[in-house]
C-alpha positions as CSV (number, residue, x, y, z in Angstrom):
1,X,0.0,0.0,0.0
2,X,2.7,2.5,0.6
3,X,4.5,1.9,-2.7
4,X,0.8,2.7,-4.1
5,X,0.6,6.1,-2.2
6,X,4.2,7.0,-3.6
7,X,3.8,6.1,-6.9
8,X,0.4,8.5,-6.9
9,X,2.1,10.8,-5.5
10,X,4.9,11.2,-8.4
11,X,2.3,10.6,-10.5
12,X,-0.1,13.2,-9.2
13,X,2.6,16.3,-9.3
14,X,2.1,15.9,-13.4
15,X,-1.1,17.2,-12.9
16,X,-1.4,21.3,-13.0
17,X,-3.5,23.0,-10.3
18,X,-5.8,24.4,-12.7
19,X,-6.8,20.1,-12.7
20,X,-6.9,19.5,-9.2
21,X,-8.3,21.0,-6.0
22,X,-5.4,22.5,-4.2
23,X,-5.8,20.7,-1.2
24,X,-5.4,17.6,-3.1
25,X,-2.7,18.7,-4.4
26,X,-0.8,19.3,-0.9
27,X,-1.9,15.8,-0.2
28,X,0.3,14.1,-2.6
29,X,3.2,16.3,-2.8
30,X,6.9,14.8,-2.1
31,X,9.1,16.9,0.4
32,X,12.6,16.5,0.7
33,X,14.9,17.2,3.6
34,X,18.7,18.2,2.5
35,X,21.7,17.6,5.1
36,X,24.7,19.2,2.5
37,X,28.0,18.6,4.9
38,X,29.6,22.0,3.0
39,X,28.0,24.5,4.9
40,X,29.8,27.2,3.0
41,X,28.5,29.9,0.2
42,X,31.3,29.0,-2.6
43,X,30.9,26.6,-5.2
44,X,32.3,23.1,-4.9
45,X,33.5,20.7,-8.2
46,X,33.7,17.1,-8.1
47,X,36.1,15.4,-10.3
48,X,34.4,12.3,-12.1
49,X,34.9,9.2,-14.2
50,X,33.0,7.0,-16.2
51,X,34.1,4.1,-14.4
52,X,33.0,5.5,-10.6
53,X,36.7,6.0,-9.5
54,X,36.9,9.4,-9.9
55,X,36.8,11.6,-6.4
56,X,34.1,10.5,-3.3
57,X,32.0,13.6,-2.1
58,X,34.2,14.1,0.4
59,X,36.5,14.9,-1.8
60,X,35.6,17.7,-3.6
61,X,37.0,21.1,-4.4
62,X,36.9,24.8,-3.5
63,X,38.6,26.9,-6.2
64,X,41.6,27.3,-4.7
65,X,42.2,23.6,-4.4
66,X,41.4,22.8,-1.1
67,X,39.7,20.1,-0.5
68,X,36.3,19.6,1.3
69,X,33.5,17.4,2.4
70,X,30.3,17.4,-0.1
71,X,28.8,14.5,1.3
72,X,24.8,15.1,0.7
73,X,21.8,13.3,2.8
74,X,18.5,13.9,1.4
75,X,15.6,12.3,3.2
76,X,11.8,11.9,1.4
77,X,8.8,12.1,2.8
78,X,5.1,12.9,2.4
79,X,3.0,16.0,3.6
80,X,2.4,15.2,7.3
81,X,6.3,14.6,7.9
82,X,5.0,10.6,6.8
83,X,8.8,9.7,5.9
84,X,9.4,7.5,3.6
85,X,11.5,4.3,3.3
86,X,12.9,1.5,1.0
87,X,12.6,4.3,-1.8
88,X,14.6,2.5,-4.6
89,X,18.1,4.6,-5.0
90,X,17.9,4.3,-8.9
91,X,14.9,6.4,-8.8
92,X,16.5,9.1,-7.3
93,X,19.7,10.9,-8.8
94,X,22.3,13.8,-9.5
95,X,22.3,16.2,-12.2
96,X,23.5,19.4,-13.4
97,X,20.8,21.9,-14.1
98,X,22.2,22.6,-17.7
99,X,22.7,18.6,-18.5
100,X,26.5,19.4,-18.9
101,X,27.5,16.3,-16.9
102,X,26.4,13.2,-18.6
103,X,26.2,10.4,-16.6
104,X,26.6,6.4,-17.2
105,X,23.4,4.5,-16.8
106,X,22.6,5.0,-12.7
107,X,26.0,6.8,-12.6
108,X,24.8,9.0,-10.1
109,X,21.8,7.2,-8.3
110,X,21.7,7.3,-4.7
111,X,24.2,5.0,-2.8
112,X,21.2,3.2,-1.0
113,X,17.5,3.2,-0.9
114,X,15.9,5.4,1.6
115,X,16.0,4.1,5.2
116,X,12.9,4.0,8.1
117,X,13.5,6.9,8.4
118,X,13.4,8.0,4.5
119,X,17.4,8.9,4.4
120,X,19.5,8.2,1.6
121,X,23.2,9.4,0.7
122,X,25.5,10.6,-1.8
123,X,29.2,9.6,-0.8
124,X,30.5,7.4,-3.5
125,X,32.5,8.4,-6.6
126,X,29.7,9.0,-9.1
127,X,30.0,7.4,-12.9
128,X,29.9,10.2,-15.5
129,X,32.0,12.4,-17.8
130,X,31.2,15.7,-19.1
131,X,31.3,19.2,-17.5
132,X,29.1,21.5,-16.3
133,X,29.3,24.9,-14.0
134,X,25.6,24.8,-13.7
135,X,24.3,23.8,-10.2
136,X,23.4,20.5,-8.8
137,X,19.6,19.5,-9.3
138,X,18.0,16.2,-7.5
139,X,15.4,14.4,-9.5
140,X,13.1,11.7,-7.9
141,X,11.9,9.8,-10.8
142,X,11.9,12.7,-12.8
143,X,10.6,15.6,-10.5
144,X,12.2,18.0,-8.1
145,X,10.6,17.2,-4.9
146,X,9.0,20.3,-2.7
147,X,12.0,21.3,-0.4
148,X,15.0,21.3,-2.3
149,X,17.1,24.2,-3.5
150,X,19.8,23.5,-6.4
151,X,23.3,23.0,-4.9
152,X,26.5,24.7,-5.8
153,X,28.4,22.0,-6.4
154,X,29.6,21.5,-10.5
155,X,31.3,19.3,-11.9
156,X,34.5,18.2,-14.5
157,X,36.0,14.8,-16.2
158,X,38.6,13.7,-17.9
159,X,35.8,12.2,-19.9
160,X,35.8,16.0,-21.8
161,X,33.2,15.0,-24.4
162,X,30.8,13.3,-22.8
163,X,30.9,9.9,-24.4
164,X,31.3,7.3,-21.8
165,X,35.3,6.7,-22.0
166,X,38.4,8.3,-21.7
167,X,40.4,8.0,-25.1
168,X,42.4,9.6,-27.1
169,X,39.6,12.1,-28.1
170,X,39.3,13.5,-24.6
171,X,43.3,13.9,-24.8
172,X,42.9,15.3,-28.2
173,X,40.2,17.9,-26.6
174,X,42.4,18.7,-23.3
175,X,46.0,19.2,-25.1
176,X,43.6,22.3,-27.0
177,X,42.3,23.6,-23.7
178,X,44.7,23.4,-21.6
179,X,47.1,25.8,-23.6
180,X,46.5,29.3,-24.0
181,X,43.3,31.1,-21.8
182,X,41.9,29.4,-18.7
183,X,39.5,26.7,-19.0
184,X,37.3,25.0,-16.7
185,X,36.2,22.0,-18.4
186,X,40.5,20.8,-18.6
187,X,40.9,21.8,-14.8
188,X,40.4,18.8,-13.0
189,X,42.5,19.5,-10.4
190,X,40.0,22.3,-9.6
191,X,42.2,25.2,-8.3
192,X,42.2,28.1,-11.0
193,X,45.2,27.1,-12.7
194,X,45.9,24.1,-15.7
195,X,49.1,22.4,-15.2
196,X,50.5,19.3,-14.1
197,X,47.9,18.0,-11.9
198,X,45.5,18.2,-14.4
199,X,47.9,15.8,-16.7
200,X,47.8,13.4,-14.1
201,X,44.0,12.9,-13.2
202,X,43.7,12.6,-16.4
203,X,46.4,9.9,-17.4
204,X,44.7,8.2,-14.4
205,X,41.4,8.3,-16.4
206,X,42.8,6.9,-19.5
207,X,40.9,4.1,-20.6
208,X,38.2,4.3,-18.0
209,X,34.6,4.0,-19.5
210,X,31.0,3.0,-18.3
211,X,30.1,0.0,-16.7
């Protein structure tokens, strides 16, 4: 019966107000609780790889290189404070707000399914390439639940283009990025500055790809 009442729920938020009553509405609205462990106002990149061994949440980056705990808890639960648990973690991911990261299939899926208590966690290396300085959206199967606010946490790959691996076409793309003005997107060492760093997170990536 419960997975019934969350399943109408997601269902029921594709429905406009002008459809529905609006208490009805409030009925079947998904809430979200956030626990971000940066408690900072700067924006935080996380260096990924196709293959899920790129950096853990908490290791990401301020700009100047230093590292720092981004380890997110969200926690789900229905109007009344009605948590909500065994919540499958593939149904609930990561994504940039412009779609610049590009993620492997579940590549960035919650580590676990919601607990009694309707926690889950984002702590593990997530599996994607691409780049993106857009903030960080969460998407329960396919909505942004009632609660959350977009994070500022980006992120970069060796995985350049997007594709899934780490060839010779990503090296191709960084060796013409990395000279001449300052680019993000080859800075995966995130700290303002291209050099050798960057070379070596992405040597490390070489060859990497999705599961």
């Amino acid at each position: 019966m419960r997975n019934f009442a969350i399943i109408t729920a997601l269902l029921f938020l594709t429905v406009s107000a002008a459809d529905a009553p609006a208490a009805e509405n409030d009925i079947f609205e998904l809430y979200c609780n956030v626990d971000f462990a940066y408690e900072g106002d700067e924006t935080l990149t996380l260096f990924n790889l196709p293959d899920g061994t790129g950096r853990p949440f908490s290791e990401a980056r301020l700009s100047d290189g230093t590292s720092v705990d981004a380890t997110l808890r969200v926690q789900l639960y229905l109007w009344e404070m009605d948590p909500i648990p065994d919540y499958p973690a593939e149904d609930m991911w990561l994504e940039s707000s412009d779609m610049g990261m590009v993620f492997c299939t579940q590549g960035t899926a919650a580590d676990m399914t919601t607990d009694e208590n309707g926690w889950t966690i984002w702590a593990l290396p997530l599996k994607a390439g691409g780049w993106s300085t857009a903030q960080c959206r969460l998407v329960i199967s396919g909505l942004t639940p009632v609660g959350w606010e977009d994070l500022n946490l980006q992120f970069n790959s060796a995985d350049i283009s997007g594709d899934g691996i780490v060839n010779l076409n990503d090296v191709g793309i960084f060796s013409s990025r990395y000279f001449g003005t300052y680019d993000f997107a080859a800075d995966f060492y995130w700290d303002g500055v291209l050099n050798l760093q960057d070379v070596g997170l992405l040597a490390t990536g070489i060859g990497t790809n999705c599961p």
